[in-house]
N, C-alpha and C positions, 0 to 999 in steps of 0.2 A: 303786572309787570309785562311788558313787551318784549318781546324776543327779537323787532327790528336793530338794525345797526345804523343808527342814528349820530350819535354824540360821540363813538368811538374812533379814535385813527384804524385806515384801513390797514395799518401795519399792524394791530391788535392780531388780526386774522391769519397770518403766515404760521405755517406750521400747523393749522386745525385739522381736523379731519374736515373734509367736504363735500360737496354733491351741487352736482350744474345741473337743470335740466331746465326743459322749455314751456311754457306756459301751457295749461293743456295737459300733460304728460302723467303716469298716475303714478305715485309717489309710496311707500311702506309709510306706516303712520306710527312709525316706531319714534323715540322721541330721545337724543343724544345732545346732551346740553351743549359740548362743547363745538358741537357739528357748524360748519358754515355751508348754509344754501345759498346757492345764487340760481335765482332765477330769471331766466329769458325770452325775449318776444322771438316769436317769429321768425323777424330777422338776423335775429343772434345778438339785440343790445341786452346789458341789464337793465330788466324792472324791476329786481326788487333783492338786497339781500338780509338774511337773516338768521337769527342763531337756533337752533334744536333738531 
């Protein structure tokens, strides 16, 4: 199973718990199903978001 958000409406995500942070940056490796990551380059786009 994949944890990316792929096939979902990003309206799924409202209301989750979350965490933004930038590529590079070191993360707890604690694991929250419901949690939405978003994470970002550099310049501040997203590259990539995902659930745990």
């Amino acid at each position: 199973m994949s944890n990316e958000v792929n096939d979902n409406p990003i309206s799924t995500l409202i209301g989750k718990p979350s965490r933004v942070y930038t590529m590079g940056d070191m993360l707890t490796e604690d694991f929250i199903p419901d949690r939405v990551n978003i994470e970002l380059s550099e310049s501040g786009e997203i590259v990539r978001i995902w659930i745990g």
